[in-house]
N, C-alpha and C positions, 0 to 999 in steps of 0.2 A: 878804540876798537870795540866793535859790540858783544854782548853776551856769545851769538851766534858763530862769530870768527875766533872764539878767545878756546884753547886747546889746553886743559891735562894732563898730561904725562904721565899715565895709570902704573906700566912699565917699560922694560926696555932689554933686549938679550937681544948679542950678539949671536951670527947665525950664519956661516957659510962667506965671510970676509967684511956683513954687510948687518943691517940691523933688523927685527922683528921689534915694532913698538905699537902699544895701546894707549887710544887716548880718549876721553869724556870729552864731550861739549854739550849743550844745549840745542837742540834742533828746532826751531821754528815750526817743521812743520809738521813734526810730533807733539810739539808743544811739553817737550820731556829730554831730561839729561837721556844721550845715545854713547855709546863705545862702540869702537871699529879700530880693525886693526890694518898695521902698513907692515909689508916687508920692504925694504929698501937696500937692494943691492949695491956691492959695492962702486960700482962704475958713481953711483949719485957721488962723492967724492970729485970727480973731473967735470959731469957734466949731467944735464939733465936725461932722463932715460923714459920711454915710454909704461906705459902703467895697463893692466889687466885687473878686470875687476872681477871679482869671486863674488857669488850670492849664495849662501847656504840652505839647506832645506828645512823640515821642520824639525823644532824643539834644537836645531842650533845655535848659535852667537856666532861669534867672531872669531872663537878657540880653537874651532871643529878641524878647519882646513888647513890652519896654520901649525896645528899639531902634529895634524894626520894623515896629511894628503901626500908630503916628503917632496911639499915643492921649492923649497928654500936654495938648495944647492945647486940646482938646473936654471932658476930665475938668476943666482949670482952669476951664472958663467952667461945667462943671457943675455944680462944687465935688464932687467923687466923687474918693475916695482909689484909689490899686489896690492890691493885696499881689498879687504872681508867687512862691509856690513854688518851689524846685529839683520834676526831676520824678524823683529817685533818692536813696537815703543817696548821700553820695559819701565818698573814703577808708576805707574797710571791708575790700577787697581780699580778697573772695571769690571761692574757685574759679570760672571761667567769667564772673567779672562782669563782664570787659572785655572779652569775645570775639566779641560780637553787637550790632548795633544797637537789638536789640529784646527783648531781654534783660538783664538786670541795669542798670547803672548806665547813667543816660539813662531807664529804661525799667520805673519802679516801677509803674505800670500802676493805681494807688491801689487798691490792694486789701492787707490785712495776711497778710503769707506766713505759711503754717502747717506749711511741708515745710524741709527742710537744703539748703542751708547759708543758705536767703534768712529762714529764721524771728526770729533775733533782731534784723535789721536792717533788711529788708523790710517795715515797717508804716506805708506812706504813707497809708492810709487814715484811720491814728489820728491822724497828722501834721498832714493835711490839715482832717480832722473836728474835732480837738479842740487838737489841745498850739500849735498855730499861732495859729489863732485866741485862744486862750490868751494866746499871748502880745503880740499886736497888739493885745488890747485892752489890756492894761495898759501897754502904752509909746505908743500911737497917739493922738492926739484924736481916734476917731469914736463915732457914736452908734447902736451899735446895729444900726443899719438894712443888712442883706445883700441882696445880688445876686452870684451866679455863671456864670462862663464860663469856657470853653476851647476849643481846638486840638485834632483828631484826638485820641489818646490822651488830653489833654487835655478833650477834649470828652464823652468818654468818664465822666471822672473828673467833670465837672460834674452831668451828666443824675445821676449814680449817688446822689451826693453829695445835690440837690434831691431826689430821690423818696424816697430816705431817711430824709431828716429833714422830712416837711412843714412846711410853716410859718414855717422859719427865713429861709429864703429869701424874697424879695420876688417876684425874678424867675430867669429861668433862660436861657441861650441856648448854642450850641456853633456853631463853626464846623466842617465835615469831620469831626463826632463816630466815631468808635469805635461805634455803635448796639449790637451784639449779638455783643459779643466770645466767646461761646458758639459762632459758627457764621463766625469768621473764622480767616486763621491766626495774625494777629500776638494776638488773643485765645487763641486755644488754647495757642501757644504758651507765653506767659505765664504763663495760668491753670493748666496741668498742673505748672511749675517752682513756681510762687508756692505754688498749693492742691492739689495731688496729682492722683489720677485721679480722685477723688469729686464729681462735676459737678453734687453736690446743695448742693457750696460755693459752687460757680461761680455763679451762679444771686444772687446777693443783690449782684454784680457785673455784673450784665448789666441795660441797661437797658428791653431790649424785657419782661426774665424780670419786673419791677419793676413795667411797665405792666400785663403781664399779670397781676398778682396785685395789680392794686389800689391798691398801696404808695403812692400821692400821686395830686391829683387837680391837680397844680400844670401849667400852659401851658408847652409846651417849645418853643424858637425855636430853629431849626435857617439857617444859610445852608451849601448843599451846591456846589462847584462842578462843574456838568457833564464838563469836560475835565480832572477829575480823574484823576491815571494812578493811584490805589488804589480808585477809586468801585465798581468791580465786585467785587472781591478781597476787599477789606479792611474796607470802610463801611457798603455792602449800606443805605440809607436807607430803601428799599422795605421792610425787615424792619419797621421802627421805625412806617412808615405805618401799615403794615396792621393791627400790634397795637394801635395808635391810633387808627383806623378801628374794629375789633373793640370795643373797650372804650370807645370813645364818650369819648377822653382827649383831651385840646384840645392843638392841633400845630400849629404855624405852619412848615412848612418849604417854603424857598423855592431851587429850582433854577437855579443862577445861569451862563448858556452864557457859554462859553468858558475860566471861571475854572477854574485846577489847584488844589494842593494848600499852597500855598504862600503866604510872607506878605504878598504881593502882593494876593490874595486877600484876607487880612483885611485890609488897610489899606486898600481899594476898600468894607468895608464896615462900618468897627470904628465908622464914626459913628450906622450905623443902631442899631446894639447900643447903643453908649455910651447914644445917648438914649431907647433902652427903658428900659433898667436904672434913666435917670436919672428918668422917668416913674415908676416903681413907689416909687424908694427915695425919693422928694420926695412920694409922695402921703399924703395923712392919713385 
């Protein structure tokens, strides 16, 4: 077995009949030991279960959703695994990697860097797309059957992720997404560091550019909180609308008053998600 397939067992707690475990490996396409975590409900005992994948936002890991989101007790009754991502290589210790919250480490934005110093380590996208998924199936009981979601940056990495690849996906949802990282700053920022100044890369990273060109014809599930303090700045939901309106692409977003940014937020609403996700990935 190679470096790449060989698993950790960081820890392990019992959680709702079923288990929550973290574990190290070595990632190829980080080029950097990663941790990511599984919930595994207890149905995985009889049989294999479908899996939803969580991407967190910035300055998270793997702990953020699994702590705080209070999806463990709803995945058991739904029999749905979850794997959480890191949202960074971590240990690489490149120039400026620690110097921002919205850059470098915390803040891999799933996109594969192709500029210095983030290009040999910066490739979350691949991470996320393939070598992950990789390796969950071969140590996990599930069967097959995907659903994805995330958190602001996060959420971001979801939508991109779904349009992307149609079809693999069952379903698709975000909380607070990232929509049009082309026309915010925690995207510009990013994107100039990750893929240079050529914004003709940019563009296969943005999810409004994605709707606009076709790329999938799959249902996007959006919950926005109103009294969000990034909703103007940073999220811009209205962009995501409109291209969605324009292109006649099926969008469910729902404007929720009062709610900020925060996991408060999603745990007010992780049950409506849990049981979309659990709808698509149970049906035949």
């Amino acid at each position: 077995m190679s470096m790449s397939e060989t698993l950790e067992l960081v820890s392990a707690n019992r959680s709702f009949g079923g288990w929550h475990k973290r574990y190290r490996h070595y990632s190829r396409a980080l080029d950097c030991d990663m941790i990511f975590a599984v919930y595994l409900p207890p149905q995985v005992e009889e049989e294999r279960v479908p899996l939803l994948w969580w991407l967190s936002g910035l300055t998270c890991n793997d702990e953020n959703f699994m702590q705080k989101a209070g999806a463990h007790r709803l995945a058991a009754e739904l029999g749905v695994a979850i794997v959480c991502p890191d949202t960074s290589p971590r240990g690489t210790d490149l120039p400026g990697e620690h110097e921002s919250y919205d850059l470098g480490s915390g803040a891999g934005f799933y996109v594969n860097a192709t500029e210095a110093p983030w290009k040999p380590h910066y490739r979350m996208y691949d991470y996320v797309a393939e070598e992950l998924p990789s390796v969950v199936r071969q140590h996990f009981p599930v069967n097959g059957r995907e659903s994805i979601s995330g958190h602001s940056m996060g959420g971001h990495g979801a939508l991109i992720l779904a349009l992307r690849h149609p079809g693999r996906f069952r379903s698709v949802s975000a909380f607070s997404p990232v929509v049009n990282p082309m026309e915010c700053p925690w995207g510009r920022n990013a994107f100039s560091h990750y893929l240079g100044d050529d914004i003709t890369r940019w563009r296969q990273y943005d999810a409004c550019e994605l709707v606009a060109n076709g790329a999938s014809r799959q249902r996007l599930f959006i919950d926005q909180g109103e009294a969000d303090q990034f909703l103007e700045e940073q999220l811009k939901p209205e962009h995501l609308e409109a291209v969605c309106e324009k292109h006649d692409h099926p969008l469910t977003l729902r404007r929720q008053p009062g709610y900020d940014h925060s996991y408060f937020f999603i745990a007010t609403f992780i049950e409506d998600h849990l049981r979309y996700h659990a709808e698509h990935l149970y049906k035949r």
